[in-house]
Backbone as a printed PyTorch tensor [residue, N CA C, xyz], in Angstrom:
tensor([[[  0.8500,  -1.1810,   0.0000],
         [  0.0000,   0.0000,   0.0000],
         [  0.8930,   1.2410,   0.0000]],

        [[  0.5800,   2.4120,  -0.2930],
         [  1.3780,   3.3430,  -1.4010],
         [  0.6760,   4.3460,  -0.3330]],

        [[  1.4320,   5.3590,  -0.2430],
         [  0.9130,   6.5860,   0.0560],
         [ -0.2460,   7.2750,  -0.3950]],

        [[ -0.4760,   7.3940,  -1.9030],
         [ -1.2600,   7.6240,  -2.6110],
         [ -2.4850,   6.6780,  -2.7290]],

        [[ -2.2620,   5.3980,  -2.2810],
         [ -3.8590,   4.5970,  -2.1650],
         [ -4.2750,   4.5750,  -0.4160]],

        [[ -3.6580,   5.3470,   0.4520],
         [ -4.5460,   5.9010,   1.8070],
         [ -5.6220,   6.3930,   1.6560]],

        [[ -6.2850,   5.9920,   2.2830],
         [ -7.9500,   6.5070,   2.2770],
         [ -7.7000,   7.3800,   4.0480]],

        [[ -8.0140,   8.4650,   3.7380],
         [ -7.4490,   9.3250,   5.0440],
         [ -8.6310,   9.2500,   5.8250]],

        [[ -9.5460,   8.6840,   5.5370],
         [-11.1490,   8.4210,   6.4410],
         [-11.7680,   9.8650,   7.0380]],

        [[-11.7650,   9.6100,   8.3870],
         [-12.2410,  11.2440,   9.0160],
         [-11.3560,  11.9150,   9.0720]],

        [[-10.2640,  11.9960,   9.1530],
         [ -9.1140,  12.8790,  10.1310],
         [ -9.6350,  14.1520,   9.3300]],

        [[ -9.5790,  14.5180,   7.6390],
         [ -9.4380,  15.4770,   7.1580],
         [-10.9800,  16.7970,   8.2950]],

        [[-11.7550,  15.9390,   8.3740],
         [-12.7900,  16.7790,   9.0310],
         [-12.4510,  16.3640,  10.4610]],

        [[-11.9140,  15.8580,  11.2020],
         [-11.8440,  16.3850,  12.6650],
         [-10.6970,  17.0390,  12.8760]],

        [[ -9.7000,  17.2400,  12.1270],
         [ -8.7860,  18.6810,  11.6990],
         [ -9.7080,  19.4010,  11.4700]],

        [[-10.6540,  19.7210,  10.8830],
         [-11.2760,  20.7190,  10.3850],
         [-12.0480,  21.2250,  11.4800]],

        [[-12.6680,  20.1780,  12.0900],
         [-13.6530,  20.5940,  13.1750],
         [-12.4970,  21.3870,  14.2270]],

        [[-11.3890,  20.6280,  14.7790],
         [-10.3610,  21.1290,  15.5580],
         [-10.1970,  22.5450,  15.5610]],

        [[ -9.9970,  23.0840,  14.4910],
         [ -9.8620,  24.3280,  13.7240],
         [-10.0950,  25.1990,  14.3410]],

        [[-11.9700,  24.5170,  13.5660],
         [-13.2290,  25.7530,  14.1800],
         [-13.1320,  25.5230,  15.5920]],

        [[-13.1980,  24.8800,  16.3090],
         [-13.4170,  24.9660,  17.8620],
         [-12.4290,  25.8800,  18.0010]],

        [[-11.0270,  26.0530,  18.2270],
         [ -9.8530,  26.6090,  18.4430],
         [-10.1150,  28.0740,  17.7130]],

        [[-10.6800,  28.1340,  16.7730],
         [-10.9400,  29.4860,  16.4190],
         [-12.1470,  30.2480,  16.9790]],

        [[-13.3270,  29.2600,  17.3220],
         [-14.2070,  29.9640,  18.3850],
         [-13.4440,  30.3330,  19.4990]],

        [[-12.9160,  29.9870,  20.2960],
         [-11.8780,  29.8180,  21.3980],
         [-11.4530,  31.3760,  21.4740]],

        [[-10.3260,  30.7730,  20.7000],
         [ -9.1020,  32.2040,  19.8780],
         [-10.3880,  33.5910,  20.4570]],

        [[-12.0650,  33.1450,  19.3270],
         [-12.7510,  34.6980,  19.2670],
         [-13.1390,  35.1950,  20.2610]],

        [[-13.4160,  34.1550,  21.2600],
         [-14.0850,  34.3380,  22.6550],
         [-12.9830,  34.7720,  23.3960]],

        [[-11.5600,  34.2230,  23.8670],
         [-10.9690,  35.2830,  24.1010],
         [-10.7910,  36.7280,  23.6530]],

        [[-10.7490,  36.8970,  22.5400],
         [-10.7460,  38.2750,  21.9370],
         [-11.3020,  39.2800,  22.4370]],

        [[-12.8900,  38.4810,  22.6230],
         [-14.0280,  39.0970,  23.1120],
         [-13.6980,  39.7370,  24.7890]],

        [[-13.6570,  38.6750,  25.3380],
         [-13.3630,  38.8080,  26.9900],
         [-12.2950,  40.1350,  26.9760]],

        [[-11.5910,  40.1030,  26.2270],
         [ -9.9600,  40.6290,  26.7410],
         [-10.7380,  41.9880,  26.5480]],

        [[-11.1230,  42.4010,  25.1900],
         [-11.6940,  43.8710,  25.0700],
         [-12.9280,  44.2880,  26.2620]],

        [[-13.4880,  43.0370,  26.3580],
         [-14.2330,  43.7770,  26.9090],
         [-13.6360,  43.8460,  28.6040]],

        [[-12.8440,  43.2300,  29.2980],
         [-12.1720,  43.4950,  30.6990],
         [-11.3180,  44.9340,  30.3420]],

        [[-10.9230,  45.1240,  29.0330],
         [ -9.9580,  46.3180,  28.6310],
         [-11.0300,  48.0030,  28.7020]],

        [[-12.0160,  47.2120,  28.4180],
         [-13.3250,  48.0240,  28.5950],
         [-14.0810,  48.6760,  29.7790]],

        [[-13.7970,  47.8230,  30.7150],
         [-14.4990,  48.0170,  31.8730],
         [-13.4340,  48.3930,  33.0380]],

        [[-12.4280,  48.3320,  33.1470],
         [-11.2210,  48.5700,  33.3910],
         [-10.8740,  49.9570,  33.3020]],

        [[-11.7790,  50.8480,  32.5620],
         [-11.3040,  52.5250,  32.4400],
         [-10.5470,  52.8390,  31.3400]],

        [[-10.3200,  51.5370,  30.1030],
         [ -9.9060,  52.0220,  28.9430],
         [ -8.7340,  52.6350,  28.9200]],

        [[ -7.2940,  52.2920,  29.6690],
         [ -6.2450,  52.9180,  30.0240],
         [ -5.9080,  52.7790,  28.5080]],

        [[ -4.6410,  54.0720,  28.2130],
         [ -4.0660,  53.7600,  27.1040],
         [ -3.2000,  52.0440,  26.7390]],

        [[ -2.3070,  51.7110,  27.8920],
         [ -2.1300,  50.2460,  27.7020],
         [ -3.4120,  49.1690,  27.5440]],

        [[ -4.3460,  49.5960,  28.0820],
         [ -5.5200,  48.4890,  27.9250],
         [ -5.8500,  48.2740,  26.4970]],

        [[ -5.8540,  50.0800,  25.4850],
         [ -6.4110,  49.9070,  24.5710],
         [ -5.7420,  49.4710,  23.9600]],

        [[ -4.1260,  49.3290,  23.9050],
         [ -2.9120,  49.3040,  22.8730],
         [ -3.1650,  47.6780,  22.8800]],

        [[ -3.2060,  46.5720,  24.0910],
         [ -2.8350,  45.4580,  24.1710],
         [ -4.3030,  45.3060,  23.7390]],

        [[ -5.5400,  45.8310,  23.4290],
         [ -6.6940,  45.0460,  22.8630],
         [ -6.6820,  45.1320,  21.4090]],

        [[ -6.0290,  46.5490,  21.1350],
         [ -5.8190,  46.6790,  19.2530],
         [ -4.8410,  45.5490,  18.7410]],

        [[ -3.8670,  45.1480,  19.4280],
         [ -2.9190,  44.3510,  19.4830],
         [ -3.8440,  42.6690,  19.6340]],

        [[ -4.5470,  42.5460,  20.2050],
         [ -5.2420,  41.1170,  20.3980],
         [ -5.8200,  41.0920,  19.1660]],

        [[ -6.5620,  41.9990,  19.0500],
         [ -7.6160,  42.0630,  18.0650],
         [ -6.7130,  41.5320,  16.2390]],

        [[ -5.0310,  42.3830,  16.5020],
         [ -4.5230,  42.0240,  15.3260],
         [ -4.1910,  40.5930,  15.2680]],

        [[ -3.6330,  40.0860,  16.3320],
         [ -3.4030,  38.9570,  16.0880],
         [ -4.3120,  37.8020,  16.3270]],

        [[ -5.9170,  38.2650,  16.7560],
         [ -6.9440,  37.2280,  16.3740],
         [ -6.9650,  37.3620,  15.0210]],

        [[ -6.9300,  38.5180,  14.2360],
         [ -7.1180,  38.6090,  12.6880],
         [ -6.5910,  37.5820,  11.4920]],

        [[ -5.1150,  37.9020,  12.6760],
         [ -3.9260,  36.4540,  12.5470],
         [ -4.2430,  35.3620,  12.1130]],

        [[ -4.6970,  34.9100,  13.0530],
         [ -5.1260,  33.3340,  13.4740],
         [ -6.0610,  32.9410,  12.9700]],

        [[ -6.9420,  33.4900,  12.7270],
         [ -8.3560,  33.6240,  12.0400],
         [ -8.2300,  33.8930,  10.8070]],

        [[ -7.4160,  34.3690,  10.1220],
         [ -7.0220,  33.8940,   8.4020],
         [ -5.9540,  32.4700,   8.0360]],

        [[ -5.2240,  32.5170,   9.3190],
         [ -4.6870,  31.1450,   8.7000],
         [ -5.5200,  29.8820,   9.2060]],

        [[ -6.3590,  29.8560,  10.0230],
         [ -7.1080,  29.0630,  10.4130],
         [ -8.3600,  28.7140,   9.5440]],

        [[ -8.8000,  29.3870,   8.5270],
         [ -9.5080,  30.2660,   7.1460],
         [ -8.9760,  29.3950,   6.3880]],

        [[ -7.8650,  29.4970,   6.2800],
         [ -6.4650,  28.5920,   5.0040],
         [ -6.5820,  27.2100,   4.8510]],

        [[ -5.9770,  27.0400,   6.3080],
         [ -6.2260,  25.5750,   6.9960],
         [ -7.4580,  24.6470,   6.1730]],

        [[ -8.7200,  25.4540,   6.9010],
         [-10.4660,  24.6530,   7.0390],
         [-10.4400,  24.3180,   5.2600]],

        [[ -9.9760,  25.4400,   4.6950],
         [-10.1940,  25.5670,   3.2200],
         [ -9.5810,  24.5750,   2.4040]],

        [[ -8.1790,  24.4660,   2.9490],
         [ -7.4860,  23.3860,   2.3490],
         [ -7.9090,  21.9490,   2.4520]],

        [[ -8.3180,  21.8120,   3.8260],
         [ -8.8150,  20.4260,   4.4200],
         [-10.4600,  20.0090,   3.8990]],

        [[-10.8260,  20.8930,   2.4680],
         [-12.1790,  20.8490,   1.6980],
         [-11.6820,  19.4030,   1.0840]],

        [[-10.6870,  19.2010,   0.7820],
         [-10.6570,  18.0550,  -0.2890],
         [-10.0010,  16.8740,  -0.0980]],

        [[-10.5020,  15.5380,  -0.9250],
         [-10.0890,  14.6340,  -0.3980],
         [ -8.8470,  14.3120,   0.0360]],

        [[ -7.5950,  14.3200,  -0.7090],
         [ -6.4120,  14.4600,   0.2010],
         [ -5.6230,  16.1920,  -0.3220]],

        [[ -5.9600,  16.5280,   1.1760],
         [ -5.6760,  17.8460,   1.7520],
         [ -3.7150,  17.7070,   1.8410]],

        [[ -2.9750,  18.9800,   1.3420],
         [ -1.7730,  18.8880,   1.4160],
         [ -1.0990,  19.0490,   2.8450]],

        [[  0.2540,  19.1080,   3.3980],
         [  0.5870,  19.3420,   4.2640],
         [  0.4580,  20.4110,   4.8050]],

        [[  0.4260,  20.8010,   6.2310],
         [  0.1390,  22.0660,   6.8740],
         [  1.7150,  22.3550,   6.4850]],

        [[  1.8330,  23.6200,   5.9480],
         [  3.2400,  24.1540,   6.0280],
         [  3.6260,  24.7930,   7.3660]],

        [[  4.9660,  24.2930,   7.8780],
         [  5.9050,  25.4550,   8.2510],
         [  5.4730,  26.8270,   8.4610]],

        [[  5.2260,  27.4320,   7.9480],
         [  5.0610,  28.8320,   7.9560],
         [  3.8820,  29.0270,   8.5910]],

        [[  2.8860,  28.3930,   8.3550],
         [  1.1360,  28.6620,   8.5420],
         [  1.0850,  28.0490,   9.9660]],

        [[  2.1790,  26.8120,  10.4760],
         [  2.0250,  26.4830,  11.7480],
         [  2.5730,  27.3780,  12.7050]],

        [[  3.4380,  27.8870,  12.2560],
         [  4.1290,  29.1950,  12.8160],
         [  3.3710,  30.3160,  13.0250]],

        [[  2.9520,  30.5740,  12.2330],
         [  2.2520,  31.8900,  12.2140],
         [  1.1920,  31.9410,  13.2900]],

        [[  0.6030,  30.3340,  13.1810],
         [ -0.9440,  29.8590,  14.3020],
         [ -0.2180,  30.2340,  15.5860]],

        [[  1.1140,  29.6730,  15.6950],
         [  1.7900,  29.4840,  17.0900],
         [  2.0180,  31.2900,  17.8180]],

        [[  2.5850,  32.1510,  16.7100],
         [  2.8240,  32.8990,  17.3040],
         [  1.4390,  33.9580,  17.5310]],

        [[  0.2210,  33.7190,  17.0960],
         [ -0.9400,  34.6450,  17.0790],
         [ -1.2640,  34.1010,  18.6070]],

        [[ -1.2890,  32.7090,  18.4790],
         [ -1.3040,  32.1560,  20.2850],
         [ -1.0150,  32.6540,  21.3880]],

        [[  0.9430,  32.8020,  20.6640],
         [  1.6460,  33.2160,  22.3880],
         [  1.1790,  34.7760,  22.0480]],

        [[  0.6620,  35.7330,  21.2340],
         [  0.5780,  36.9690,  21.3290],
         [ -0.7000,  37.0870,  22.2030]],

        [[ -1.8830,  36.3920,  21.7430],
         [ -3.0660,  36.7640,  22.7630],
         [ -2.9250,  36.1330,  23.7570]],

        [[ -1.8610,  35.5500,  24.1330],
         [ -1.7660,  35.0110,  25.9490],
         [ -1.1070,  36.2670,  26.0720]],

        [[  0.2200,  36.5070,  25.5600],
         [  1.1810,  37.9990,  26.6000],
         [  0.3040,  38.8430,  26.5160]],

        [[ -0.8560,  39.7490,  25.0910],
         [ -1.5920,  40.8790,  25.4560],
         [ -2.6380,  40.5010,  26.2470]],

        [[ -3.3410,  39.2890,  26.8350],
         [ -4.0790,  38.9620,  27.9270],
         [ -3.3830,  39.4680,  28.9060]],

        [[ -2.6620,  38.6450,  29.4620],
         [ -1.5230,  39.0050,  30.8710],
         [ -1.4050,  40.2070,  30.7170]],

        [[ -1.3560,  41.4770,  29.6770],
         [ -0.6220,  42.8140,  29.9040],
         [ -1.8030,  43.4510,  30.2950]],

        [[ -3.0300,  43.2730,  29.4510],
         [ -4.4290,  43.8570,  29.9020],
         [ -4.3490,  43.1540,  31.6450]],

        [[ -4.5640,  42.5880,  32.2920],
         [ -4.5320,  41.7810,  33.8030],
         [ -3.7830,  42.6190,  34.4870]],

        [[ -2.7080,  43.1370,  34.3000],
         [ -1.6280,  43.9240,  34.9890],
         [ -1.0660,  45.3800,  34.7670]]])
């Protein structure tokens, strides 16, 4: 059996589903952070680290876009390098601008 005669079964859609959950996630933080940045008195750091969340949900939420899109077809190519990277660092950005809004 050959690489090319794998029948990839579900995985391609519970990657996909993975995705979307992790990108609801990702939005619902987004949400929370502005709005604690909100209620908080709107300091200039509050607003800087929510414009800042907000960019890098934008982040995550287009390559996560990429991802779902690619994983439309029966055999879906490799996640690149770059696009896993990119997921990783939109991550550690809305954890540090969380923590900076907190403090």
């Amino acid at each position: 059996m050959t690489a090319a005669d794998r029948d990839p079964g579900l995985q391609p859609e519970r990657t996909r589903l993975a995705w979307r959950r992790t990108t609801l996630t990702a939005t619902v933080v987004a949400l929370l952070a502005g709005r604690q940045a909100l209620h908080s008195g709107a300091a200039p750091v509050a607003l800087v680290a929510v414009a800042l969340s907000a960019l890098a949900w934008l982040g995550f939420l287009r390559v996560a876009h990429r991802r779902v899109t690619a994983l439309g077809v029966a055999r879906p190519e490799q996640f690149a390098a770059r696009g896993a990277l990119a997921a990783a660092l939109c991550t550690v950005a809305l954890a540090v601008f969380a923590a900076a809004m907190l403090f």
